[in-house]
C-alpha positions in Angstrom: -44.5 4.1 48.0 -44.1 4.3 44.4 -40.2 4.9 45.0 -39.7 1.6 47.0 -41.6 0.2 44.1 -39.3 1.2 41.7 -36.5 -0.3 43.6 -38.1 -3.6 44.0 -36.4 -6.6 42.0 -37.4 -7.6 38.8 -38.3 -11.1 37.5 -35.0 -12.5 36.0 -35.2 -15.2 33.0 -32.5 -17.5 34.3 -30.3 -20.2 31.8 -32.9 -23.1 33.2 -35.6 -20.4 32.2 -34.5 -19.5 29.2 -34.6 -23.5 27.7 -37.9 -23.3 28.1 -38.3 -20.3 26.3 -36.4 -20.5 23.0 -39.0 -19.0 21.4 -38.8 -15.4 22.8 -38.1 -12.5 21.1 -38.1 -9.1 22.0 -40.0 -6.3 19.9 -36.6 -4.8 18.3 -36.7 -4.7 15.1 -33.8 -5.8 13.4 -31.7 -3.0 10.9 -33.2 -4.4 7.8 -30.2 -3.3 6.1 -27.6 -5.3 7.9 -29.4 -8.0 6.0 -27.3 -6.4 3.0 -24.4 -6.7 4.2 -22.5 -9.7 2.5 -21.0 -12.9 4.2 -18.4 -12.5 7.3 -15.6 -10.3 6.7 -12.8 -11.8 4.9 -10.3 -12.0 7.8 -12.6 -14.2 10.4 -13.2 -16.5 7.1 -9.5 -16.9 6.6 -8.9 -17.3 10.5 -11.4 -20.2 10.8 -9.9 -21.7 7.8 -6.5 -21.7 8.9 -7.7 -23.5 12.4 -9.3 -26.3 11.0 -5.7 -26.7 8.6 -3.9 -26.6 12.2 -6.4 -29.2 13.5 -6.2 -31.4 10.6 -2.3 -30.9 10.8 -1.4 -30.5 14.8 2.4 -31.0 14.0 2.9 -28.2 11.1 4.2 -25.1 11.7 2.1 -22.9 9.7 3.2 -19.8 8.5 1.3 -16.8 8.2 1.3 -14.2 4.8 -2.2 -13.3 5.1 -3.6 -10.6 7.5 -1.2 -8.3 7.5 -0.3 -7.8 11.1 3.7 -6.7 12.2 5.4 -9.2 14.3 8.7 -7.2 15.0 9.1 -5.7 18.7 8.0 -1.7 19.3 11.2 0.6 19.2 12.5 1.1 22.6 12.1 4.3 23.2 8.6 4.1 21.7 8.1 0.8 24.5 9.7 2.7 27.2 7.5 6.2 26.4 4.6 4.1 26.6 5.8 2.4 29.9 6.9 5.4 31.9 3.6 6.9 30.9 1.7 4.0 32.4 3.7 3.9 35.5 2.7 7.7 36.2 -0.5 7.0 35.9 -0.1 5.2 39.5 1.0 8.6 41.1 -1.2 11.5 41.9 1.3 13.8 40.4 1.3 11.8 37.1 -2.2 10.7 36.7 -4.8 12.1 33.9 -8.4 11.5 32.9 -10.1 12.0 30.3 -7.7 13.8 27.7 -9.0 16.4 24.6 -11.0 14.1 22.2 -9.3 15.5 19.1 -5.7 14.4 20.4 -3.0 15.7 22.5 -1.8 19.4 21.3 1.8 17.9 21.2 0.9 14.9 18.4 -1.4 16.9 16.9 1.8 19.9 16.0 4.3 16.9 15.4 2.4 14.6 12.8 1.8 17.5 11.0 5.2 19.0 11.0 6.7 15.3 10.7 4.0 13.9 7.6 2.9 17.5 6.1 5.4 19.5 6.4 5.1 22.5 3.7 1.8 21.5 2.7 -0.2 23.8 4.7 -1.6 21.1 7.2 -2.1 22.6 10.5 -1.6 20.8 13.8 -5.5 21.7 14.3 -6.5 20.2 11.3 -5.5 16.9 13.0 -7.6 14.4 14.5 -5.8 11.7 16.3 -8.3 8.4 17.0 -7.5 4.9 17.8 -6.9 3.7 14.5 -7.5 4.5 10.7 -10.2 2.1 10.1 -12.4 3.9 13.0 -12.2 6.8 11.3 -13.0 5.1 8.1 -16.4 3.9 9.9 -17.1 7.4 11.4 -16.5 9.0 8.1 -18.7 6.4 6.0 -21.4 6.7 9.1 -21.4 10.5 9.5 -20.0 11.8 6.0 -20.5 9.0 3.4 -23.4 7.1 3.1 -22.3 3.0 4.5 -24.5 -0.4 3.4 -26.2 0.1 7.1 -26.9 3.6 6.5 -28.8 2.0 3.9 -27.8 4.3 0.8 -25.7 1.8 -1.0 -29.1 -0.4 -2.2 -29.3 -4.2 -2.8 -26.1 -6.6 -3.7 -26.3 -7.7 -7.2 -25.7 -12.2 -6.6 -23.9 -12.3 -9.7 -21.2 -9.4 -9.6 -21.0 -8.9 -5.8 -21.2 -5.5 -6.2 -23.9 -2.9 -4.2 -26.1 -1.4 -6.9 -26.1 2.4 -5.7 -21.6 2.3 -5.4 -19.7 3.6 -8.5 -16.8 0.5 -8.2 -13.4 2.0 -10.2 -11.9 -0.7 -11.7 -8.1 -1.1 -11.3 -5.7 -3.3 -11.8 -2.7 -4.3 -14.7 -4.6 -3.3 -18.1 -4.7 0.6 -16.8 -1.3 0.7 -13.9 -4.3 -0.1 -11.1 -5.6 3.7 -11.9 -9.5 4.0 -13.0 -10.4 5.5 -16.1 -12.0 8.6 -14.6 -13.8 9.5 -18.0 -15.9 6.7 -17.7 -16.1 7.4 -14.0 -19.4 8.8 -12.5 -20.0 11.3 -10.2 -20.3 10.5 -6.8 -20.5 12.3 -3.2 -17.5 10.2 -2.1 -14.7 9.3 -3.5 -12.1 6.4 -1.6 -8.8 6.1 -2.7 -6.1 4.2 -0.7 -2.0 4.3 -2.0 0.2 2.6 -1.5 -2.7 0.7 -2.5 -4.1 -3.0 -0.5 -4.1 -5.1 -1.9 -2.0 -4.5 -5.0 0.6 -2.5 -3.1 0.6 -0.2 -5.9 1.7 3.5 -5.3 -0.4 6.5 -7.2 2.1 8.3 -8.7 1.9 12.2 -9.2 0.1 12.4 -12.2 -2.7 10.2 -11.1 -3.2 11.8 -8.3 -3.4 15.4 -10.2 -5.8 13.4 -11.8 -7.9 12.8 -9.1 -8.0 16.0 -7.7 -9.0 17.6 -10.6 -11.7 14.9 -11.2 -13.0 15.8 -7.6 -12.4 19.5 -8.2 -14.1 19.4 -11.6 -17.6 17.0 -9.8 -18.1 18.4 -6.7 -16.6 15.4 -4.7 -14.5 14.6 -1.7 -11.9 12.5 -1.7 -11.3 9.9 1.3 -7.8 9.2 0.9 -6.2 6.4 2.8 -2.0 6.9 3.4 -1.8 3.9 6.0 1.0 2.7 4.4 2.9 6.0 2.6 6.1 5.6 4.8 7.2 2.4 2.6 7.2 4.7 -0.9 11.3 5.2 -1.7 10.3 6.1 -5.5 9.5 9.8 -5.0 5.9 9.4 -5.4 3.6 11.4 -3.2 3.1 10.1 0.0 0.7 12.4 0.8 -2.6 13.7 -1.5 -1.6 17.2 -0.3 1.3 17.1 -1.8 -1.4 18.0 -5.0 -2.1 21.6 -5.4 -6.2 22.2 -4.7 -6.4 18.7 -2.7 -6.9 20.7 0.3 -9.9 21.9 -0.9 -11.1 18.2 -1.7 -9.6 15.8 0.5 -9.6 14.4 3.9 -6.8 11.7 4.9 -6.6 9.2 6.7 -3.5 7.3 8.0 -2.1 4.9 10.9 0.7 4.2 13.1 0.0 0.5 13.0 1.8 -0.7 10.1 5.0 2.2 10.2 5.6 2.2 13.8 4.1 -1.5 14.9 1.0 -0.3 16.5 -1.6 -2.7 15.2 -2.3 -3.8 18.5 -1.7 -0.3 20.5 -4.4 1.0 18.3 -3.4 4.8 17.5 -4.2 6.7 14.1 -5.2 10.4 12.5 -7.3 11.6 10.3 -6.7 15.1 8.5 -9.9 17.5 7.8 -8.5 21.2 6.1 -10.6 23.5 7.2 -10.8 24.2 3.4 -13.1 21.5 2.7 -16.3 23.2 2.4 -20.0 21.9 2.4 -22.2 22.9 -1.0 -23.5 25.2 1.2 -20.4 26.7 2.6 -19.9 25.1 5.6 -16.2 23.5 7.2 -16.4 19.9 7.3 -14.0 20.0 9.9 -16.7 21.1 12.2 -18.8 18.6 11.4 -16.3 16.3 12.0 -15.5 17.2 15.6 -18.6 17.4 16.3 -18.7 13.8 15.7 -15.6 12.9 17.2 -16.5 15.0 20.5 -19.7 13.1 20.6 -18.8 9.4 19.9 -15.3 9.1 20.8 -13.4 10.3 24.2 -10.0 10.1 23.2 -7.6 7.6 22.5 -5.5 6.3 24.9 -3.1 8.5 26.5 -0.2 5.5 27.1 -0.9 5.1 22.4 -0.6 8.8 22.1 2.9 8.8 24.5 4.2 6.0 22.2 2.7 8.0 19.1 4.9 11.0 20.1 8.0 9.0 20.9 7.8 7.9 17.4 8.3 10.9 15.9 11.0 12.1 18.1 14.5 11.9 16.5 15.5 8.9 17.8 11.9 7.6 17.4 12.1 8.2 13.8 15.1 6.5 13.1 13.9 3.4 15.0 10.6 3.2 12.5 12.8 4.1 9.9 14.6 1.1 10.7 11.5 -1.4 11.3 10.0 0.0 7.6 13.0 -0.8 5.7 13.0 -4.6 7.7 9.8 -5.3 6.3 10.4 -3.8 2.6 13.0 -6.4 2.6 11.2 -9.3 3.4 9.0 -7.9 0.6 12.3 -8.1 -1.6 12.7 -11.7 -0.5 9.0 -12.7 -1.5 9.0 -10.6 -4.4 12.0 -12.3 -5.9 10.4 -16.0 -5.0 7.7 -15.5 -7.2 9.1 -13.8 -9.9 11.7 -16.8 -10.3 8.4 -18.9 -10.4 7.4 -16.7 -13.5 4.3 -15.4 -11.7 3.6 -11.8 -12.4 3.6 -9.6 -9.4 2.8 -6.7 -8.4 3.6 -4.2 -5.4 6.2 -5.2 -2.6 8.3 -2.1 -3.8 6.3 1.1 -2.3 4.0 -1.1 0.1 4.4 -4.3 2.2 1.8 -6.3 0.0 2.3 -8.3 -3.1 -0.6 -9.1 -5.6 0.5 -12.2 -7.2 -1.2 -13.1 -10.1 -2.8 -16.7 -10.7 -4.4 -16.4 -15.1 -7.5 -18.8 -15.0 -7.8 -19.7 -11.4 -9.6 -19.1 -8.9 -7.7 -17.2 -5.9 -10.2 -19.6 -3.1 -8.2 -22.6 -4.8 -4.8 -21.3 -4.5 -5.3 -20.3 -1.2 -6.3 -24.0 -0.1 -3.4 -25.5 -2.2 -0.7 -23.2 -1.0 -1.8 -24.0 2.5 -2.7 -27.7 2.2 0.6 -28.5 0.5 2.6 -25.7 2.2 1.0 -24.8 5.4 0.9 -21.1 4.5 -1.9 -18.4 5.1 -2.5 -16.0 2.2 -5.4 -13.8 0.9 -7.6 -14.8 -1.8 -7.9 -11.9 -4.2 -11.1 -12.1 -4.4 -11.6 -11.1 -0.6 -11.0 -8.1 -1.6 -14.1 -7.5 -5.1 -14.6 -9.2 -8.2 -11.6 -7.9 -9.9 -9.1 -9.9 -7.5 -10.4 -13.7 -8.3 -7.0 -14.8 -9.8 -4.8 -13.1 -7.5 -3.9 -13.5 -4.1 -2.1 -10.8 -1.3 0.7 -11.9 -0.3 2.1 -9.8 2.9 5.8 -9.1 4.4 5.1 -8.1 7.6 6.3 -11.6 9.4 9.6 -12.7 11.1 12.9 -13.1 8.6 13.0 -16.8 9.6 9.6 -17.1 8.4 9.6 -15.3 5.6 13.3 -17.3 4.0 11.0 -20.6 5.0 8.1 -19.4 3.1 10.0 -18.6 0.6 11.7 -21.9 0.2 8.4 -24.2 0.3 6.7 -22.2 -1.9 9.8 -22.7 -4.5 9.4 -26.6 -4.0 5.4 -26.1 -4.7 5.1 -23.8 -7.5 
């Protein structure tokens, strides 16, 4: 009796239902600390933005130099890796399930012989995920302490900033590298170079810097390399490349924006298994602990492309895609430098941080797309410190980018 009870329907509250009671609420408390959490991410702002312009303006063609997403096809053998994978999935000889959550063995050995070579990274110490900014969640979740953690305290109205977060200021007046003697000590340390949005590359000595700052406080350092393949000056693309960083430093990188996966979704995150605890214990254990208990994998078809890419014929194919972008970079670059604005990056990263003195970056966003019909990013997206600027990216067709460039001549 009580088991056919069990299995008797439930009352439903249907859409009729439901109009007549608007006034429900469960009795799930909401996180009060999503409350801190500022307005909408910056992207879905821009994105609703740039669809009322195309409603207000049906017949423009608008061009796009704000969320920096790649537009040129995947290599072919990268495509066809990915496709051949797929199709074996429909035979019984070529079908897998669930895969190792840390990654396939074979990516694991390649980005580290093909990213760290001589720097002591160990295919083990590789964790491959579905994207860098996942990882960057799980780490601020499970390492860090996040605004929804509730560690980060209150939003000050008038400077934006969270009360309990040291913010590093960079930008022109110190080479977009914080003064580290006026820098506090915190648990956490996030650092991303090439940097977005200034596209500004840490060069060695900064970064021997850092480590030593870290070494010297007790910190770890998150350390995002998402876009390291576009540095051609010799500076280091990777924060082991710093004597002791393995000691103090996780990384994190992607295959979105070097191999054209921003849709295929497929990252890594390094943890040395020298990164100790204050009490002695490997933060690499922690952190596949995490990964084996939130995360199954990611997708075997991703990690087939991933592995393509670094194959020799791979390699030259994102080689080749990399150096198409760091000349549309070129193209933008020298647009606004013949408009005498100051502007920075768009040599070691596909971003440029184009400086606007006394304005405010909201305002040239909507001018340069109500008079141009282009998307950018207002600087200030991105913390106080960017209000006069805006991000400017190359990651868009050559035809695009030569008509961006030319309206934005007859504008500014």
């Amino acid at each position: 009796m009580p088991c056919k009870a069990m299995l008797q329907p439930r009352a439903r509250i249907t859409s009729q239902d439901s109009e007549n009671f608007v006034d429900y609420r469960t009795k799930v408390a909401r996180n009060p600390r999503l409350e801190r959490l500022q307005r909408n991410y910056l992207f879905p702002e821009i994105s609703a933005r740039e669809a009322e312009h195309v409603e207000k303006y049906p017949n423009a063609k608008v061009i796009s130099l704000g969320i920096g997403d790649t537009t040129q096809p995947l290599p072919d053998v990268v495509a066809s890796s990915m496709a051949n994978y797929a199709h074996n999935l429909s035979t019984l000889t070529g079908y897998r399930g669930y895969g190792a959550e840390q990654g396939s063995k074979e990516l694991r050995k390649a980005i580290a012989e093909t990213f760290y070579k001589d720097m002591g990274i160990q295919g083990k110490e590789v964790f491959v995920s579905d994207g860098a900014q996942c990882d960057i969640s799980r780490l601020q979740a499970y390492v860090d302490s996040s605004v929804i953690i509730g560690q980060t305290g209150d939003v000050e109205n008038e400077s934006g900033r969270y009360r309990n977060i040291e913010y590093m200021k960079c930008g022109p007046h110190n080479s977009f590298f914080p003064d580290l003697s006026e820098a506090a000590r915190t648990d956490i340390i996030f650092f991303c170079s090439p940097n977005n949005p200034t596209g500004h590359a840490a060069t060695r000595e900064q970064l021997e810097r850092l480590v030593r700052f870290a070494q010297e406080n007790g910190s770890i350092i998150v350390y995002d390399s998402a876009y390291a393949f576009y540095i051609t000056d010799g500076s280091p693309r990777s924060i082991y490349e710093i004597p002791g960083a393995e000691k103090v430093a996780i990384e994190v990188s992607s295959f979105s924006k070097i191999a054209g996966f921003t849709g295929v979704r497929l990252g890594w995150t390094v943890v040395p298994q020298q990164l100790l605890y204050a009490n002695g214990f490997p933060v690499i254990n922690d952190f596949n602990r995490i990964v084996c208990t939130c995360f199954n994998g990611a997708s075997r078809i991703a990690q087939a492309g991933g592995l393509a890419s670094l194959s020799k014929e791979g390699y030259k194919a994102v080689i080749s895609l990399v150096d198409y972008y760091k000349e549309n970079a070129e193209i933008l670059l020298e647009t606004f430098e013949s408009l005498g604005l100051r502007t920075y990056g768009g040599v070691n990263a596909p971003y440029l941080w184009v400086h606007f003195p006394g304005s405010n970056s909201w305002d040239v966003f909507n001018k340069i797309l109500e008079k141009t019909h282009i998307i950018t990013v207002p600087g200030s997206g991105f913390g106080p410190a960017g209000k006069e600027f805006i991000r400017v990216t190359a990651f868009g067709h050559r035809e695009n980018i030569l008509e961006a460039s030319k309206r934005l001549r007859s504008l500014l």
